[in-house]
KOLLUM-968537 format. One line per field, with one value per residue (C-alpha): x, y, z; residue in three letters; residue number from 1. Coordinates in pm, whole numbers, plus 50000, padded with zeros to 5 digits. Layout:
// residues N
x (X ...)
y (Y ...)
z (Z ...)
type (ALA ...)
seq (NUM ...)
END
This chain:
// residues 673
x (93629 93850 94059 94059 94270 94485 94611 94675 94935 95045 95117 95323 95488 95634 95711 95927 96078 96126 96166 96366 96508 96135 96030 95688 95556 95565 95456 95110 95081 95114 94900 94620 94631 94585 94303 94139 94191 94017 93739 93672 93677 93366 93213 93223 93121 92769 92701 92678 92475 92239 92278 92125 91875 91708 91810 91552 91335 91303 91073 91404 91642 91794 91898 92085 92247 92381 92541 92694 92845 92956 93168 93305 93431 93597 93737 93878 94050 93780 93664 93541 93318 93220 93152 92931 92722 92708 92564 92292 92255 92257 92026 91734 91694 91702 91461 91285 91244 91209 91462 91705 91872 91948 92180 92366 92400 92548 92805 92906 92972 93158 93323 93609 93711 93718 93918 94162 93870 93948 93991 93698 93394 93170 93330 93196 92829 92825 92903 92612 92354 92453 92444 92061 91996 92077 91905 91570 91641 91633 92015 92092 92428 92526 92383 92599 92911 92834 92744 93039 93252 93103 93119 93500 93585 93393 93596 93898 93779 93645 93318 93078 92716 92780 92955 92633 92369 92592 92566 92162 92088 92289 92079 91782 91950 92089 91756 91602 91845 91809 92130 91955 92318 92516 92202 92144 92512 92496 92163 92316 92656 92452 92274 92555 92677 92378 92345 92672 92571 92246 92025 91706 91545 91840 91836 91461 91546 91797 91542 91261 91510 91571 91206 91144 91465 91301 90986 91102 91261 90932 91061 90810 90905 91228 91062 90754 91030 91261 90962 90751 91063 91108 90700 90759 91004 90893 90562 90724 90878 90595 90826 90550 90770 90931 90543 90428 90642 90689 90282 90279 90544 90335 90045 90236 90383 89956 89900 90114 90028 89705 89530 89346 89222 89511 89658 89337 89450 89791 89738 89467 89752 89945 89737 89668 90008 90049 89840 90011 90318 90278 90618 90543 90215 90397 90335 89971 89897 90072 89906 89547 89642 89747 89442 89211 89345 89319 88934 88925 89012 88807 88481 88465 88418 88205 88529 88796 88545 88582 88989 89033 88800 89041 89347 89179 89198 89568 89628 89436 89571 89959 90040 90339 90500 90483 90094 89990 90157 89999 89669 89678 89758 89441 89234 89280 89244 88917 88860 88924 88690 88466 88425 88539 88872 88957 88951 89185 89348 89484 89556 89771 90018 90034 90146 90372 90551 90590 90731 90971 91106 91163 91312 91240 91207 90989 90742 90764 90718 90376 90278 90322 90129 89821 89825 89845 89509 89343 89450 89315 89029 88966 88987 89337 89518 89853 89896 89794 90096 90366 90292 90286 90655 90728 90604 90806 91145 91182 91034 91289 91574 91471 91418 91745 91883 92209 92059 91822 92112 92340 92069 91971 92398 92402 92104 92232 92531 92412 92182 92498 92722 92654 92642 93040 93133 93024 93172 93480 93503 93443 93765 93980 93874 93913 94288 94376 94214 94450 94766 94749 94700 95037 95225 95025 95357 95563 95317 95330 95714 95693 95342 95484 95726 95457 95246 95537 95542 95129 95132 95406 95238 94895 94887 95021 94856 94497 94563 94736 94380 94116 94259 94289 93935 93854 94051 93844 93522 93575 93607 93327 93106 93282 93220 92840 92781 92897 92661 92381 92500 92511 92170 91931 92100 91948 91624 91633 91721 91454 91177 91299 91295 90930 90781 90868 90992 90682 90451 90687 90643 90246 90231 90453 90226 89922 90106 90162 89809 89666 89995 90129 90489 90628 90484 90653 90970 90949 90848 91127 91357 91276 91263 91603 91724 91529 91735 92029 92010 91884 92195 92437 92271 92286 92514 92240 92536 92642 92399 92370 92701 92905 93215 93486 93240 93083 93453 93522 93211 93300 93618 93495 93254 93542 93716 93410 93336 93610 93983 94155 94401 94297 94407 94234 94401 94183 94201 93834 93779 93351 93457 93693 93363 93038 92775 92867 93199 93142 92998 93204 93539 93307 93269 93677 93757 93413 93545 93911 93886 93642 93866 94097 93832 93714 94081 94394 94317 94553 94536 94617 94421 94574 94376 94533 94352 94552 94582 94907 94998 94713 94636 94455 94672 94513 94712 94557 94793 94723 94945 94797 94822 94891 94823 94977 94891 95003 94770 94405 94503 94522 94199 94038 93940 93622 93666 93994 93813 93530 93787 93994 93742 93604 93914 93958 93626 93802 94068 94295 94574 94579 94854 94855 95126 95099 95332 95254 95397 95390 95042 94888 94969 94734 94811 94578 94643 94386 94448 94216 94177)
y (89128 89410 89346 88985 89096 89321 89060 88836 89108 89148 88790 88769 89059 88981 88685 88791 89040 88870 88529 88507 88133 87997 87784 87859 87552 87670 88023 87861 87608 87911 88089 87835 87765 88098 88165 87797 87944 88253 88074 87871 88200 88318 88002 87995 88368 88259 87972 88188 88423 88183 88077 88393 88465 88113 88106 88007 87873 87483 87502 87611 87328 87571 87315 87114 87459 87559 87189 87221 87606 87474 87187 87381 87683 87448 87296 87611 87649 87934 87840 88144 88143 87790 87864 88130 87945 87658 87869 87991 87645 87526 87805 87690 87355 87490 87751 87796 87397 87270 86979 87044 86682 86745 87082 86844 86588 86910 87049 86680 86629 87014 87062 86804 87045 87374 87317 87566 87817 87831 88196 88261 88429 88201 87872 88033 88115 87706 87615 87847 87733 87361 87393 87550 87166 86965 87217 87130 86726 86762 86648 86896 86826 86833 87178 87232 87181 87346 87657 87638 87616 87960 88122 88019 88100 88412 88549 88437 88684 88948 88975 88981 88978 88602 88516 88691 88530 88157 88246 88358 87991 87812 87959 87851 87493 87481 87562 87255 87008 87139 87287 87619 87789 87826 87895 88224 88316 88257 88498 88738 88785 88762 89057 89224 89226 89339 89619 89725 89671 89847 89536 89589 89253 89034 89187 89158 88777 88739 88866 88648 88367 88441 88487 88125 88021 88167 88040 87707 87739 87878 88222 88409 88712 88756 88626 88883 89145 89054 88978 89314 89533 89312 89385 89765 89794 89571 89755 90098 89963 89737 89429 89195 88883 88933 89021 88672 88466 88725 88714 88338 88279 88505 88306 87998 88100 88230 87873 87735 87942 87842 88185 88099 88404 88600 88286 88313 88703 88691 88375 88612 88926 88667 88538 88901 89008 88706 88827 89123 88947 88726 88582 88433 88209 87873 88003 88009 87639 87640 87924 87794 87452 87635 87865 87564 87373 87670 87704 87350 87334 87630 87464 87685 87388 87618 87852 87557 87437 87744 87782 87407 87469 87703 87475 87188 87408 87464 87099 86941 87228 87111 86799 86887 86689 87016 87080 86690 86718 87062 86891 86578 86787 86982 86682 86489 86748 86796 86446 86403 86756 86591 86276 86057 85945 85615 85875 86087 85792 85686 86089 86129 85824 85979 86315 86123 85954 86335 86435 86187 86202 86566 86504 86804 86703 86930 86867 86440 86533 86717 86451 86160 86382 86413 85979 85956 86169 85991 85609 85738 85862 85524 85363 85182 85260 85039 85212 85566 85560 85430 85748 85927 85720 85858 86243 86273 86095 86339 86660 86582 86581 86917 87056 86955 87175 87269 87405 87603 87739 87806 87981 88198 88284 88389 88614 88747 88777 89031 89207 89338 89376 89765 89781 89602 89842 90138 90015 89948 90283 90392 90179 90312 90697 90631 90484 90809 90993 90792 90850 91183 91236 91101 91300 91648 91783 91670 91811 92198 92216 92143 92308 92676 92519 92328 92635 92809 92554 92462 92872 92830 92544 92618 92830 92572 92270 92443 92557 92205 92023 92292 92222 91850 91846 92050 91789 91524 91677 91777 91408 91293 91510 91412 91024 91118 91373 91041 90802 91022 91094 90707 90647 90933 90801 90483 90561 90777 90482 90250 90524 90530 90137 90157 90426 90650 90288 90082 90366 90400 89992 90034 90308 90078 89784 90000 90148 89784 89670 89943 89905 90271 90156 90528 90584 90239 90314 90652 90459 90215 90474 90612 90302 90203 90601 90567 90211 90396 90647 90419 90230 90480 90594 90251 89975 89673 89444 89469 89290 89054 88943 89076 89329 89095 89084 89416 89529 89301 89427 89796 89742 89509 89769 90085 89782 89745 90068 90279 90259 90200 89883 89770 89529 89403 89172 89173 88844 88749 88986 88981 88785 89123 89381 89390 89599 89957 89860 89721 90013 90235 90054 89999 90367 90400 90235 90376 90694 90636 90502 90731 91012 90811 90848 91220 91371 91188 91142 90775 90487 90229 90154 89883 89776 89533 89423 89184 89035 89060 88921 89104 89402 89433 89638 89864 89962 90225 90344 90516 90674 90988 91348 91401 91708 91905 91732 92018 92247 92002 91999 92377 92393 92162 91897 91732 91415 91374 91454 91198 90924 90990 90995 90663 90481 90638 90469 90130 90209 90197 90443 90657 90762 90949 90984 91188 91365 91584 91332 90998 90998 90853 90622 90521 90348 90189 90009 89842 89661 89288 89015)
z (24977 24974 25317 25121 24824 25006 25344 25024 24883 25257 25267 24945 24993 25350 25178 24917 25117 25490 25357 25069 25091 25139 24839 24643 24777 25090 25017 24861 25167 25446 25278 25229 25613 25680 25442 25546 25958 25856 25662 25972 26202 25934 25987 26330 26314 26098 26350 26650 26457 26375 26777 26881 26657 26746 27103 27306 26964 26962 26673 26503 26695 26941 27131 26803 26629 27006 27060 26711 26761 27070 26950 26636 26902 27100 26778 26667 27047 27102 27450 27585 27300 27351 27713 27641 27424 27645 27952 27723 27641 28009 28124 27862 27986 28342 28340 27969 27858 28216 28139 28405 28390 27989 28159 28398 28070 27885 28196 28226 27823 27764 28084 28056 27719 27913 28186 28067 28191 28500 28567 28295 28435 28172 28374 28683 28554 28392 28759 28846 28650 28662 29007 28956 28745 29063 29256 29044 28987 29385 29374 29694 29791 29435 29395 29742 29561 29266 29415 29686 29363 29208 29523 29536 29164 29162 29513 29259 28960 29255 29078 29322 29206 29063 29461 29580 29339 29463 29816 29750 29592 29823 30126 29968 29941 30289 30427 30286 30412 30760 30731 30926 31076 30759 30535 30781 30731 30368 30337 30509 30282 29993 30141 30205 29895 29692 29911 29844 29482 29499 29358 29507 29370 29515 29854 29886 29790 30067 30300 30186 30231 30545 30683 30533 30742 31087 31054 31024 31304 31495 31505 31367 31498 31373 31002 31010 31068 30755 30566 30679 30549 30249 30136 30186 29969 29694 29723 29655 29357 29219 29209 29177 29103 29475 29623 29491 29720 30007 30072 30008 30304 30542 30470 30524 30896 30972 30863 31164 31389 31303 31185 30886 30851 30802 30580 30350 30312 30248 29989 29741 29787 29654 29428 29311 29208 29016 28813 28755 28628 28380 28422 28715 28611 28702 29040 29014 29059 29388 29499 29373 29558 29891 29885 29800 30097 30333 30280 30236 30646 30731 30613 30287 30041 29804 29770 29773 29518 29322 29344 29264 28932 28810 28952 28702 28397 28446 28512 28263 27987 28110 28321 28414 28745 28912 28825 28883 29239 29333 29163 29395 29697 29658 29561 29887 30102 29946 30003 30334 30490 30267 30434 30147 30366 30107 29818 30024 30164 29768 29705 29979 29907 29546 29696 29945 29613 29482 29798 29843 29531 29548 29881 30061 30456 30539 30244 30333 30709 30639 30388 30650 30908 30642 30588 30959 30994 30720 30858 31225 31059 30859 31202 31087 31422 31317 30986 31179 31388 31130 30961 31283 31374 31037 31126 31434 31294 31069 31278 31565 31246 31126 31477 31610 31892 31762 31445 31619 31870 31570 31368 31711 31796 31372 31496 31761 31658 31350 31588 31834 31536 31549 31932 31927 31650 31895 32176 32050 31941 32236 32369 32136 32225 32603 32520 32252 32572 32792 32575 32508 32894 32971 32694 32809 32913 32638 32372 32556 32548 32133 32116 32009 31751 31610 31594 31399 31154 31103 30990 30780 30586 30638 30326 30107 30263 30173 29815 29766 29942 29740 29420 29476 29576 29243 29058 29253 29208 28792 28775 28909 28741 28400 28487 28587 28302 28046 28232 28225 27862 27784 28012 27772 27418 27568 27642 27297 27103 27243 27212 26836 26813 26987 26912 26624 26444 26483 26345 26063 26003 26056 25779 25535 25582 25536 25195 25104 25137 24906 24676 24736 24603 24663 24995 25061 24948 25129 25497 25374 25396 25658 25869 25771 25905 26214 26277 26186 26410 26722 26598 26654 26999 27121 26969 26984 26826 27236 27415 27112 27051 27325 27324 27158 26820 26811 26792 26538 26387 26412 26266 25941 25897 25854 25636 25371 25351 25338 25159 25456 25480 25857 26077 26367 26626 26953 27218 27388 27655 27761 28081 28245 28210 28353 28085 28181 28141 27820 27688 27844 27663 27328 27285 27367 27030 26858 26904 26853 26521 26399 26474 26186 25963 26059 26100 25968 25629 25684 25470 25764 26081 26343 26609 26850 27208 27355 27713 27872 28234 28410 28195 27871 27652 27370 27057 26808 26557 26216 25921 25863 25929 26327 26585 26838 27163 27377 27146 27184 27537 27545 27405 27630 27327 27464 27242 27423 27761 27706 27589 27899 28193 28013 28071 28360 28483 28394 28609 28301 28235 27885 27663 27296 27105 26750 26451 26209 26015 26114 26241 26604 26828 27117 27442 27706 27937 28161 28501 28477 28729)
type (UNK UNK UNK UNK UNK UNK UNK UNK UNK UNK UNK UNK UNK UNK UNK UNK UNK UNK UNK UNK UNK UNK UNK UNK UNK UNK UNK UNK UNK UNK UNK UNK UNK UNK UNK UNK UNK UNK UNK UNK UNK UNK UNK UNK UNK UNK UNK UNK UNK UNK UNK UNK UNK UNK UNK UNK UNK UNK UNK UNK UNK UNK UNK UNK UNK UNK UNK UNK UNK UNK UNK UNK UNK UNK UNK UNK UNK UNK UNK UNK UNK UNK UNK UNK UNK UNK UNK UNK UNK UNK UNK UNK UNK UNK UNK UNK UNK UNK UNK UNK UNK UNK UNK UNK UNK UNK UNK UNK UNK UNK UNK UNK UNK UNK UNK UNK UNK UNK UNK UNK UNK UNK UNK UNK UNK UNK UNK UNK UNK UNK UNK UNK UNK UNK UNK UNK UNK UNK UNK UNK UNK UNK UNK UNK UNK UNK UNK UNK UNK UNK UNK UNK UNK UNK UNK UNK UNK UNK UNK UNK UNK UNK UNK UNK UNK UNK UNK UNK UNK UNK UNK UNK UNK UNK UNK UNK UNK UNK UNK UNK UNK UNK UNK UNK UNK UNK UNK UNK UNK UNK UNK UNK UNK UNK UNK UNK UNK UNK UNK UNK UNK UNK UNK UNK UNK UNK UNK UNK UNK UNK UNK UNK UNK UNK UNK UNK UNK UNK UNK UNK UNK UNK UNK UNK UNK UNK UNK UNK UNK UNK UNK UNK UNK UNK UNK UNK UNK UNK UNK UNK UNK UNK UNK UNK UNK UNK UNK UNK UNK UNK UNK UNK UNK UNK UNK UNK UNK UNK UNK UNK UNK UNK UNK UNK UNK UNK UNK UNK UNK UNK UNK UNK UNK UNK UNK UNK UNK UNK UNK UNK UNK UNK UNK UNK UNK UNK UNK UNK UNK UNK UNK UNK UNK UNK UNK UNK UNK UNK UNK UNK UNK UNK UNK UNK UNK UNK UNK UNK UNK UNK UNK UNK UNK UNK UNK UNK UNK UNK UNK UNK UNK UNK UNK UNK UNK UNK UNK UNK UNK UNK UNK UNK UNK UNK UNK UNK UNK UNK UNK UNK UNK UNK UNK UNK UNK UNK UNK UNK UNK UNK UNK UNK UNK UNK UNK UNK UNK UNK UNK UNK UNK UNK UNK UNK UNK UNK UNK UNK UNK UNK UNK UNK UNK UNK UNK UNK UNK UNK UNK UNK UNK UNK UNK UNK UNK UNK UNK UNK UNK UNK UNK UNK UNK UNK UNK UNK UNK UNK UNK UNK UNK UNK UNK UNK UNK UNK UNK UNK UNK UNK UNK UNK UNK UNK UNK UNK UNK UNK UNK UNK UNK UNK UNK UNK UNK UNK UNK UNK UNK UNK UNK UNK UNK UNK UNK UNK UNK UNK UNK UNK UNK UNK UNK UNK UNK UNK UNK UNK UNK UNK UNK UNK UNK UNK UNK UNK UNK UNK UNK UNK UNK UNK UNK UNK UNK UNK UNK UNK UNK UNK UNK UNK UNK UNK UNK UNK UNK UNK UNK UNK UNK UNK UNK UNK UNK UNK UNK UNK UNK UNK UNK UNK UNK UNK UNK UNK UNK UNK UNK UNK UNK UNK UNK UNK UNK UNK UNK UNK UNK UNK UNK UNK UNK UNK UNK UNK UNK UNK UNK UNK UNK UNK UNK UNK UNK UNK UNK UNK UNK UNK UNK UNK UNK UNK UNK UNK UNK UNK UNK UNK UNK UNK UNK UNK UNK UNK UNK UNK UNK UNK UNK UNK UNK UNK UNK UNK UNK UNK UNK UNK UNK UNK UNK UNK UNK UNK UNK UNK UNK UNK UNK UNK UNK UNK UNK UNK UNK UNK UNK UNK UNK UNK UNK UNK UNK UNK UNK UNK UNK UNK UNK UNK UNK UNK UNK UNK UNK UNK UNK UNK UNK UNK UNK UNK UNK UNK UNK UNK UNK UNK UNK UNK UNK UNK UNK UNK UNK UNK UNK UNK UNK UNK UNK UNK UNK UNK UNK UNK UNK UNK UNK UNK UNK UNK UNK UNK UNK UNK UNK UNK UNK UNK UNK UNK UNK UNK UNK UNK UNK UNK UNK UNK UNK UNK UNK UNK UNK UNK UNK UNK UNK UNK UNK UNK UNK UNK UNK UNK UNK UNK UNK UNK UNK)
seq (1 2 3 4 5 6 7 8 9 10 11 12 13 14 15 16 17 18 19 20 21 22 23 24 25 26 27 28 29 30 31 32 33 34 35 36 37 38 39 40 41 42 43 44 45 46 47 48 49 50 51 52 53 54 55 56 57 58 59 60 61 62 63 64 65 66 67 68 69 70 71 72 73 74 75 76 77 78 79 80 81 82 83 84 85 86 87 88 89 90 91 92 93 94 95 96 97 98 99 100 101 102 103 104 105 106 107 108 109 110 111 112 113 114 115 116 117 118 119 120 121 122 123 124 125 126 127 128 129 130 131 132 133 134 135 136 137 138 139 140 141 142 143 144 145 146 147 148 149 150 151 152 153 154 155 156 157 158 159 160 161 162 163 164 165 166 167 168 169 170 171 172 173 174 175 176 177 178 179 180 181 182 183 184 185 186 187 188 189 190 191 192 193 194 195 196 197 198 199 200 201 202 203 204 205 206 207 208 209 210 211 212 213 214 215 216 217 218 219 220 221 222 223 224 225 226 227 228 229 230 231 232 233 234 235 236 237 238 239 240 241 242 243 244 245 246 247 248 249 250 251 252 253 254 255 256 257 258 259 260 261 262 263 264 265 266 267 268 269 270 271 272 273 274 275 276 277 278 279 280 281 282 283 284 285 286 287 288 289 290 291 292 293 294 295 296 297 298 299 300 301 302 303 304 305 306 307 308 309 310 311 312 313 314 315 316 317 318 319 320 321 322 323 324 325 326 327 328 329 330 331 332 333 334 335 336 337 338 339 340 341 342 343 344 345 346 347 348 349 350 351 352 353 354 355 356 357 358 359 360 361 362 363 364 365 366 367 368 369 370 371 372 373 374 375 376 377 378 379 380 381 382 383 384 385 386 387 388 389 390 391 392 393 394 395 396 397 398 399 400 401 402 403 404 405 406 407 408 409 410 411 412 413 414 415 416 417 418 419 420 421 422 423 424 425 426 427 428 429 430 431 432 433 434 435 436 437 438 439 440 441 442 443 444 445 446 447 448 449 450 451 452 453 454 455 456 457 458 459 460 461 462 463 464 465 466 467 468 469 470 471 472 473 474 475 476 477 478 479 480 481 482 483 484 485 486 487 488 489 490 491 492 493 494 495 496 497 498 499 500 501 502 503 504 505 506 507 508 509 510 511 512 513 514 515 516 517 518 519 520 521 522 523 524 525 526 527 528 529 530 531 532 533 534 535 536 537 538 539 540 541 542 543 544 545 546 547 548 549 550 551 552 553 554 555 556 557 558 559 560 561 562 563 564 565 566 567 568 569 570 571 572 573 574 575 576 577 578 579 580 581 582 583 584 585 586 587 588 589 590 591 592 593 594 595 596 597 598 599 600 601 602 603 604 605 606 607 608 609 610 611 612 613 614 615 616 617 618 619 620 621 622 623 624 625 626 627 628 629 630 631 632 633 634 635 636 637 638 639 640 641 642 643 644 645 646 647 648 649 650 651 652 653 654 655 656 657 658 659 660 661 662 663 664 665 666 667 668 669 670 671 672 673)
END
């Protein structure tokens, strides 16, 4: 390779000239460590290539390549890398492969070897996710800690959709242990924070969390309130995934209030937009087992008959824990309205072992309750009220008093938060009204000289506010106008991809088949422009490999195909930018160096991205022909417009240097946490 041959005349070159006393031995053994470092960077480079293009695949060993690019990354000291890989990893087994154990196995095995991540956002997301593990292998307090430990780290790197998504989770966890008082609190600042962040899906989850939380507290007001508001807004959007659990809940607080009728309703609107979200079919055998039951009790055996039919096909087709549990639970309840209380009897200690080992109070509680029923209704009186011992022990531990009075101050206590707010600015007018009372007099006496002066510097003060809010307003219409740019290259690139792409790759197959080899070469062609042009609207490379490689990417691009001599020096940076920022700083350097290429007619390109203190500083410098900075601002140069406003958006500050001869120099600097 080109860049190849030429860092190897670099290296003897420097050589010769910086280090004359160095013997030839150790000219040859420098320079085979740093071609043997750079081999292993390539290596590493084709392993997490081959990591994403079988992520997710265990046909193709996902799980075997991802454990091996794992351990080389943190052989080669790349742990960001490593920890990226590892939360893909981590997040398969949790949610894809349904092996959440074989995560905790993973954190457990990796963490002790990125420690040094502490103030890495991918250490915060493994704590996440790991947490999510014990969360599903029923280990609650573990998941406690876990997510207690993202909420803390994230607070630490001030990125607050990961705190929010912690404090969302750990809601949901707190609420099963009976810990009612901090679960509301924890709700609620997750909702705070995705309103503030505009995420329509995670408030509507904070909300659904919280109308579970009231009505198992018997506060089914307060629930049909959250969970009423909740529907309506999901419904405007079509967010069937959130519909699907917010119409199960309702049907679950009809059940105990004991209106089947409504119940029955809610479960098929349930049921219903499952359907339309094929995502969510895991949910369906709950559903089918809670809708069975309900008809079950209301003497509708011919439709419980009919829901548990299609229940069976799911269970016998996959026999998952989660299936056989919602099975069983169906199955004795059938039993028992049918009469056949032994049958029910055996069912209902199978469902109490599922129960118990999933450890869920609340779920045990109603389990013992059912055995109690079916031992009074077998006559076995002794057995009856064990179970019923059994019921109540762990009713009076849910339904403790202070919970209840903690969750109902939390409640309060948000209700009157706007009413304090008012009221206290009401104080604080009455004592500005009070003040300015007592110093009536003083303020006449100086009232004329004041006058004098406002006049004087009235003038001023309003040119020097009207141009500042020009200045203010320019900028956010520059920041908008490149969002909106960024937003339709987007949706121009994917139509492209999907549309205009696939018909291309239709007609090429359809040439193939009747062996049209020019038409083929033809749609060939113009399949590969298509991509090219998608390519260029939207950098794909992005949300495959992340910013720190598609830079790398850019640049060894420039290298191979052009005559430049480049250098590229650039420290892992994915964790300080969310995706807009990404893009935002990918574009930066996309346009930078292709102004090299366009304009300067140079024959070296540095690129250095390095992390210093708290800032990531940005060094672009060529050799070619400069320009008169004065003069492109005169002009109003757009490129140098765009490139500003989009560090601007990262907060970063933005400096250009350039000589007629000696070409440009490029500064950013940009402020990280």
């Amino acid at each position: 390779m080109k860049s190849t041959f030429l860092c190897i005349m670099f290296i003897f070159f420097t050589t010769g000239v910086f280090a004359q006393n160095t013997s030839i031995a150790e000219k040859i053994s420098q320079f085979n460590a740093k071609i043997k470092h750079t081999e292993k960077g390539e290596r590493l480079q084709w392993m997490d290539s081959l990591h994403h293009v079988v992520f997710e695949k265990p046909t193709f060993h996902y799980d075997s390549i991802a454990q091996q690019t794992i351990s080389f990354a943190i052989e080669l000291g790349s742990l960001s890398h490593a920890a990226r890989d590892l939360t893909d990893l981590i997040y398969y087994h949790v949610y894809t492969s349904g092996s959440p154990a074989a995560a905790i196995v993973l954190f457990d095995t990796y963490a002790p070897q990125l420690q040094k991540l502490e103030h890495d956002y991918a250490w915060a997301e493994l704590h996440l996710y790991t947490g999510d593990g014990y969360n599903f292998t029923n280990n609650l307090e573990q998941a406690i800690a876990f997510y207690k430990k993202t909420i803390s780290l994230g607070i630490a790197l001030k990125k607050e959709r990961i705190v929010g998504l912690a404090k969302l989770y750990l809601g949901f966890v707190l609420t099963d242990t009976g810990k009612f008082s901090e679960a509301s609190l924890s709700f609620r600042e997750a909702s705070l924070i995705y309103t503030k962040l505009n995420d329509t899906t995670n408030v509507l989850s904070a909300k659904n969390g919280l109308s579970i939380l009231y009505s198992k507290n018997a506060f089914y007001k307060e629930a049909q309130i959250e969970r009423e508001e909740a529907i309506a807004i999901a419904q405007m959007s079509n967010n069937y995934n959130m519909l699907i659990p917010l119409y199960a809940n309702a049907a679950e607080d009809y059940k105990r209030m004991g209106n089947r009728v409504k119940q029955i309703a809610y479960l098929k609107a349930s049921l219903a937009a499952n359907t339309k979200d094929p995502k969510m079919f895991y949910l369906r055998a709950p559903l089918l087992a809670a809708i069975t039951n309900a008809y079950a009790e209301s003497d509708s055996i011919a439709l419980a008959d009919k829901s548990f039919k299609s229940l069976k096909a799911i269970y016998e087709n996959d026999k998952t824990a989660q299936n056989t549990r919602h099975y069983i639970d169906a199955k004795k309840t059938l039993s028992f309205e049918r009469g056949n209380y032994k049958e029910a009897l055996a069912h209902g200690k199978t469902f109490l072992a599922f129960q118990k080992e999933r450890k869920k109070k609340e779920d045990i509680m109603l389990a013992e309750e059912f055995l109690a029923k079916t031992h009074r209704a077998l006559n076995d009186t002794i057995a009856s009220n064990i179970h019923l011992v059994q019921y109540y022990a762990i009713k009076d531990s849910i339904a403790n008093v202070q919970n209840i009075k903690s969750l109902a101050y939390y409640q309060t206590l948000y209700e009157t938060e706007k009413r304090d707010l008012k009221i206290e600015t009401q104080n604080s007018s009455i004592d500005i009204l009070h003040l300015e009372n007592e110093n009536k007099t003083q303020i006449f006496l100086f009232s004329a000289l004041v006058l004098l002066l406002l006049f004087g510097g009235l003038n001023f003060y309003r040119s020097f506010i009207n141009a500042k809010k020009r200045g203010i307003a320019q900028k956010v219409f520059s920041q908008k106008l490149i969002k909106t740019q960024e937003q339709e290259r987007t949706r121009i690139a994917k139509e492209l991809h999907d549309g205009v792409g696939q018909q291309i790759t239709l007609l090429k197959m359809k040439a193939q088949k009747t062996n049209q080899k020019e038409f083929v070469k033809l749609a060939h062609n113009a399949l590969e422009d298509v991509r090219n042009i998608s390519r260029g609207l939207y950098p794909v490379i992005l949300a495959k490999l992340g910013l720190t490689e598609s830079i790398k990417q850019l640049i060894l691009n420039i290298d191979e195909e052009t005559d430049l001599f480049v250098s590229v020096e650039i420290d892992p940076i994915d964790s300080y930018f969310n995706a807009t920022e990404s893009l935002n700083f990918y574009r930066f350097i996309q346009e930078s160096v292709h102004n090299v290429l366009k304009h300067a007619a140079a024959k070296t390109l540095i690129v250095t991205i390095i992390k210093e203190n708290n800032a990531l500083q940005v060094f672009i410098k060529d050799n070619g022909q400069g320009f008169e900075l004065s003069k492109q601002i005169k002009q109003s140069s757009l490129g140098l417009k765009t490139m500003s406003e989009r560090i601007s958006m990262l907060k970063g500050s933005f400096i250009i240097k350039s000589k007629k001869v000696g070409g440009t120099t490029i500064t950013v600097q940009i402020p990280i946490t």
